[in-house]
C-alpha positions as CSV (number, residue, x, y, z in Angstrom):
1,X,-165.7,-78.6,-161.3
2,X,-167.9,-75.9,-160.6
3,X,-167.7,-74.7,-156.8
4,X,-171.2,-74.2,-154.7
5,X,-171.8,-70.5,-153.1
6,X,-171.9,-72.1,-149.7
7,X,-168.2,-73.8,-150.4
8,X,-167.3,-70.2,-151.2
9,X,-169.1,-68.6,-147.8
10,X,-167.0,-71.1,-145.8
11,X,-163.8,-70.9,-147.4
12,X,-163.6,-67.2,-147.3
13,X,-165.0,-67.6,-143.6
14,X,-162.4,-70.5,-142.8
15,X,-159.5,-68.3,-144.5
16,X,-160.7,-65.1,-142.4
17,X,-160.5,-67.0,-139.2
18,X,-157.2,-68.4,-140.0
19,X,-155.6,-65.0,-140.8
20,X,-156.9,-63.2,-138.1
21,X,-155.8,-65.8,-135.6
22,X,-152.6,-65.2,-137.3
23,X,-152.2,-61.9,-137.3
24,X,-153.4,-61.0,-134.0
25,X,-150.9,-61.8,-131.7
26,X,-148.4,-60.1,-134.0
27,X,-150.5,-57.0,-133.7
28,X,-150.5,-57.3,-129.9
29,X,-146.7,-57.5,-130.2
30,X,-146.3,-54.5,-132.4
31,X,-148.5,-52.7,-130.1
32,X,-147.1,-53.5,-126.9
33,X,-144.1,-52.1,-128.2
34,X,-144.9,-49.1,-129.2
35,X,-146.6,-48.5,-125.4
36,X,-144.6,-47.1,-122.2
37,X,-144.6,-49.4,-119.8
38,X,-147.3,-48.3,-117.6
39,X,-149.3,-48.5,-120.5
40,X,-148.5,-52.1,-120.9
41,X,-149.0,-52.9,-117.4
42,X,-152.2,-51.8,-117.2
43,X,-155.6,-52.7,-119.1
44,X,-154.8,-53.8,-122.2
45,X,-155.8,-51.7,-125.8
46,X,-156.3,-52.7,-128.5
47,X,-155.5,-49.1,-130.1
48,X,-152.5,-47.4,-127.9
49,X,-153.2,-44.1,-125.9
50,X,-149.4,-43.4,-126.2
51,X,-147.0,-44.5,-129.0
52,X,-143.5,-44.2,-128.5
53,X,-140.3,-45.9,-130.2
54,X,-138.4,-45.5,-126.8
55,X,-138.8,-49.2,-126.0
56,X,-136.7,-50.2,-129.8
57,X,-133.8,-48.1,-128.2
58,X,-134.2,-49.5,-124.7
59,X,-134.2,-53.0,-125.7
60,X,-130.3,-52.2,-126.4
61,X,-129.0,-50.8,-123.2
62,X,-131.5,-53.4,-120.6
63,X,-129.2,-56.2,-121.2
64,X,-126.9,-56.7,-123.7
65,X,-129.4,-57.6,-126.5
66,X,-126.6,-56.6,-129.3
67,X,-123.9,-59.2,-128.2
68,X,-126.7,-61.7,-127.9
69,X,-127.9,-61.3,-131.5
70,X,-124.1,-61.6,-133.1
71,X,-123.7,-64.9,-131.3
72,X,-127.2,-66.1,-132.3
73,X,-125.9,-64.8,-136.0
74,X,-122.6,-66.6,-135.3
75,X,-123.9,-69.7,-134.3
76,X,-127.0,-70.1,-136.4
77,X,-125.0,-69.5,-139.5
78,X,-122.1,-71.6,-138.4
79,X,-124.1,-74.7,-137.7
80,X,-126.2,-74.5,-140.8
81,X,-123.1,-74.0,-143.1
82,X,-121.6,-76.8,-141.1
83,X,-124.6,-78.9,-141.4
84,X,-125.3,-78.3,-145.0
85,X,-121.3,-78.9,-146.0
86,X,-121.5,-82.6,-144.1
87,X,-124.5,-83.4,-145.4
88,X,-123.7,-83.0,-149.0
89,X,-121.0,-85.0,-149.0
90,X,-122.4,-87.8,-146.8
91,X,-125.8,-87.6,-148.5
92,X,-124.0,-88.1,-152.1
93,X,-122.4,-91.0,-151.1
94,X,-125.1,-92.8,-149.7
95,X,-127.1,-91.9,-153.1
96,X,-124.6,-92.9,-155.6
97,X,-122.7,-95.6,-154.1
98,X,-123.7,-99.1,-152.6
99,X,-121.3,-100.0,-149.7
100,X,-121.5,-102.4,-146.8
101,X,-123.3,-101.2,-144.0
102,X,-125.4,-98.4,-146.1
103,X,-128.7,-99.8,-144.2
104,X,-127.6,-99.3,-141.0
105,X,-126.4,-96.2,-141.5
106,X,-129.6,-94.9,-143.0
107,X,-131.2,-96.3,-139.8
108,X,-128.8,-95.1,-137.5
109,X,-129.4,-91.6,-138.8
110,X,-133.0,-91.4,-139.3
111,X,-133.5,-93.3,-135.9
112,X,-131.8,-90.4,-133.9
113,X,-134.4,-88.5,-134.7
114,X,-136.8,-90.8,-132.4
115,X,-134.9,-89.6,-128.9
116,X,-135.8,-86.7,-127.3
117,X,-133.1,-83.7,-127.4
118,X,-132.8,-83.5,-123.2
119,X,-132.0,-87.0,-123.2
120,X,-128.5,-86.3,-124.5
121,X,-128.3,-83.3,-122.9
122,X,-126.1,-84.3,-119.5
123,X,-124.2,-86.8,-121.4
124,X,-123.1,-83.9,-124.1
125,X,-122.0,-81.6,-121.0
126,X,-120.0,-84.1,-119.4
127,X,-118.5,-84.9,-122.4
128,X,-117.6,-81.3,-123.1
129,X,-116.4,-80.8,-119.5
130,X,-114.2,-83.6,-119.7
131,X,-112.5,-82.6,-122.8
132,X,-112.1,-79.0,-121.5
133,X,-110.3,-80.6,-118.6
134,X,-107.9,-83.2,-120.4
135,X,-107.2,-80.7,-123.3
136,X,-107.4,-77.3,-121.4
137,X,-109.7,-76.1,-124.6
138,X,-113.0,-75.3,-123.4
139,X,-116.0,-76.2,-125.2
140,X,-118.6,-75.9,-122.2
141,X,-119.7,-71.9,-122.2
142,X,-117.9,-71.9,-125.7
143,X,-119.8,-70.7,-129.4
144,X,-117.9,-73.8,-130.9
145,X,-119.5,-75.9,-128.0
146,X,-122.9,-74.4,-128.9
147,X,-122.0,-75.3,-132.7
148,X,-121.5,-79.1,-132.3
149,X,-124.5,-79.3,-129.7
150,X,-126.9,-77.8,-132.9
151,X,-125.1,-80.3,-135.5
152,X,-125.9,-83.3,-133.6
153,X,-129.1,-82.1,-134.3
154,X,-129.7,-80.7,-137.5
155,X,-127.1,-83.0,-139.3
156,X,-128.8,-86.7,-139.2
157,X,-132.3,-84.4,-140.8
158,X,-130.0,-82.9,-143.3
159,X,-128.6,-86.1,-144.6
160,X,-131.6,-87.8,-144.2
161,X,-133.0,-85.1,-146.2
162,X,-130.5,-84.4,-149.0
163,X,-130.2,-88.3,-149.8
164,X,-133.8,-88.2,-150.8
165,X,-133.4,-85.1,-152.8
166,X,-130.1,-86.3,-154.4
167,X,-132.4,-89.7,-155.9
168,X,-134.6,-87.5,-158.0
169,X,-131.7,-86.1,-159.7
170,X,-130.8,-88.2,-163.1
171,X,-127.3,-91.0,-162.9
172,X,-127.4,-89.8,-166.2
173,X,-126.1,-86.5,-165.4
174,X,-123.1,-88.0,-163.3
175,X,-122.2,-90.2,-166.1
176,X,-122.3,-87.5,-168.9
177,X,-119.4,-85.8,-166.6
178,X,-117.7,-89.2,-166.2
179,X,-117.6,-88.8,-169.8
180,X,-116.4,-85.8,-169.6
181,X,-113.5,-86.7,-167.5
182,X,-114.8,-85.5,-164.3
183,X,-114.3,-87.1,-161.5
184,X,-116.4,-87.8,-158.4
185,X,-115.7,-84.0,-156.9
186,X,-115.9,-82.4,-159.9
187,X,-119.1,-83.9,-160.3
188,X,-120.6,-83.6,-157.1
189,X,-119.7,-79.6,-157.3
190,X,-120.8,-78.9,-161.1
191,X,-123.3,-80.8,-161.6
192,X,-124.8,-82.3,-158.9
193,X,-124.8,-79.3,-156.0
194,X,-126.1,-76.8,-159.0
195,X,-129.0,-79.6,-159.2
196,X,-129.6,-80.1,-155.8
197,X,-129.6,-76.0,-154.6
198,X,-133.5,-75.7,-153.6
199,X,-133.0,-79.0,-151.7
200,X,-129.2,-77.4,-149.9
201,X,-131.2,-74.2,-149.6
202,X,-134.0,-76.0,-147.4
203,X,-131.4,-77.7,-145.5
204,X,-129.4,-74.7,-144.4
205,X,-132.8,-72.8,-143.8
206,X,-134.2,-75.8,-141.1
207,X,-130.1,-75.9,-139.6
208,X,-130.7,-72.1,-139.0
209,X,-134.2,-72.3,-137.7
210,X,-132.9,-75.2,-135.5
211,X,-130.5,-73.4,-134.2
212,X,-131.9,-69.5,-134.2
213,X,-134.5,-70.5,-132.1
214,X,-133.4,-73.3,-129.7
215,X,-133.5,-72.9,-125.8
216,X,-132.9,-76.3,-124.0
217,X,-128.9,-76.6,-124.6
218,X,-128.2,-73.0,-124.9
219,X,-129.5,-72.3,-121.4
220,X,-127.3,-75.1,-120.0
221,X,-124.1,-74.8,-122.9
222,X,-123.6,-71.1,-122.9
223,X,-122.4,-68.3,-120.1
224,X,-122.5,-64.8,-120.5
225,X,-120.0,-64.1,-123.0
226,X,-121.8,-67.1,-125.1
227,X,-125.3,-66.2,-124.3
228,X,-127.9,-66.5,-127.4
229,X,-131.0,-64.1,-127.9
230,X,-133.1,-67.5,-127.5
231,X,-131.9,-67.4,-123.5
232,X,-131.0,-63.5,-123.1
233,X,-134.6,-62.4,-123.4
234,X,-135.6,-63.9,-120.6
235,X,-133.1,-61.2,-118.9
236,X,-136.2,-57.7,-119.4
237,X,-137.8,-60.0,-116.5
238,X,-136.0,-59.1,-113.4
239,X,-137.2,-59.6,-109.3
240,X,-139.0,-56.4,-109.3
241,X,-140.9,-55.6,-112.7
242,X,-141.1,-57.1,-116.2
243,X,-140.4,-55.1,-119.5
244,X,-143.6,-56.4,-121.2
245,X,-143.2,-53.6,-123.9
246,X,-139.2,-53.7,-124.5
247,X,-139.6,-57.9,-125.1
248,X,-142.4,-57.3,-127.4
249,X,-139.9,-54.6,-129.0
250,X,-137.0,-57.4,-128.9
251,X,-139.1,-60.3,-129.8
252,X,-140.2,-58.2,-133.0
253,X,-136.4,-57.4,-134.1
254,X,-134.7,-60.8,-133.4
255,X,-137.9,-62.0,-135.6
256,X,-136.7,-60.0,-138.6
257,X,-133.2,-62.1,-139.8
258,X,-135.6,-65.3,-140.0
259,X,-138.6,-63.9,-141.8
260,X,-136.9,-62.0,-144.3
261,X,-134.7,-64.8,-145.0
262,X,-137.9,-67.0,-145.1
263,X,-139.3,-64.9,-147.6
264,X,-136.6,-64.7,-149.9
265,X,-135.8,-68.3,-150.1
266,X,-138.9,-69.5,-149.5
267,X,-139.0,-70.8,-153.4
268,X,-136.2,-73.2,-152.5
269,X,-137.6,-74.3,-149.1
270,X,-141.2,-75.5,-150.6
271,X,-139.4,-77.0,-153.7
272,X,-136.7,-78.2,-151.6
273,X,-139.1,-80.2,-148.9
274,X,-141.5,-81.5,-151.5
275,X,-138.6,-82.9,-154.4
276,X,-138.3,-86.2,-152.7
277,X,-141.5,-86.7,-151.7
278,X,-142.3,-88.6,-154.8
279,X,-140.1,-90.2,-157.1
């Protein structure tokens, strides 16, 4: 079908819109970043005076931007590995095997998804405090801590997720290997995972999202030595002045681990989230 010249006009006007809504707060970031800071506290540009990098090298020595990004990197990565390695073999289970009380679970772990994340928020940090005290291993303030706080998240999604994906994928494949004298594990690693990888991909991609970018429980979970970049950038504001141009600057590299990994895998992530969508 043939499309009219004023279908065009809006389209390409609807698209332009969209983009540049897009794209200019991203531009107000890079070029806030590349300003001094009396640049930045003053009237605002939109083309820079001044352009300087010295706000990329200050970001580093304000606070301590460097051991906020390797926990971020620790955590992020450990709850989405975490979260993906669960979820396979729960989500396999579910999809190939019928076993009393398989509804309720399915309930149970879609329907956690309903509650908002600060209601569990006190409960988790007494819970963690208490342990710390009867077991002298602290998980309050701890990375670990901050690792099983993201999974109680991320994991009921990821299961919920990878059952779905795991349907679309042919019995017949699991019987060939049964056939072959494979059994369940051997299945579930060489034929089924290899089957399933744009759907694991998309699940470790939302786990690290989840996590990379979370505030509520990392304000509350971590300390200082724990601290992620989601709750250390609030530290360029300080009682006398804000560092508009170095959190622009810092905003713009913590940004960089998540788009590029985006982009790369972003393949997986569309095939991943629209597989199970229709069987």
């Amino acid at each position: 079908m043939r499309e009219s010249t004023s279908f065009k006009v809006i389209r390409v006007v609807g698209l332009t819109l969209l983009t540049l809504f897009t794209l200019a707060p991203l531009y107000v970031m890079i070029v806030s970043g590349l300003k001094p800071l009396s640049d930045v506290q003053g009237a605002f540009s939109w083309i820079p005076s001044h352009v300087t990098v010295q706000p990329f090298v200050d970001i580093w020595h304000t606070i301590p931007l460097a051991r906020y990004f390797t926990n971020s990197v620790i955590v992020s990565l450990s709850a989405a590995a975490f979260s993906v390695l669960i979820a396979i073999f729960a989500s396999y289970a579910v999809s190939r095997w019928d076993f009393r009380g398989k509804r309720l679970f399915q309930i149970t772990v879609l329907s956690t998804q309903m509650f908002p994340g600060i209601l569990f928020l006190l409960p988790l940090y007494l819970i963690f405090v208490n342990i710390g005290q009867a077991t002298g291993f602290a998980l309050q303030g701890s990375r670990i801590g901050l690792i099983i706080t993201y999974l109680t998240f991320s994991l009921p999604f990821s299961i919920w997720m990878l059952v779905s994906y795991f349907d679309t994928i042919p019995r017949g494949l699991d019987e060939a290997a049964k056939v072959d004298g494979a059994g369940p594990m051997r299945t579930l690693w060489s034929v089924v995972v290899p089957a399933a990888k744009p759907g694991i991909v998309a699940v470790g991609i939302y786990s690290f999202m989840t996590a990379w970018g979370e505030t509520l429980f990392a304000s509350v979970m971590t300390n200082d030595s724990s601290k992620t970049l989601a709750i250390g950038l609030r530290e360029y504001s300080t009682q006398i002045s804000v560092y508009w141009n170095q959190v622009m600057a810092a905003s713009l590299v913590v940004s960089v681990p998540v788009v590029v990994g985006f982009l790369l895998l972003q393949r997986y992530l569309v095939q991943g989230l629209t597989a199970g969508a229709v069987k």
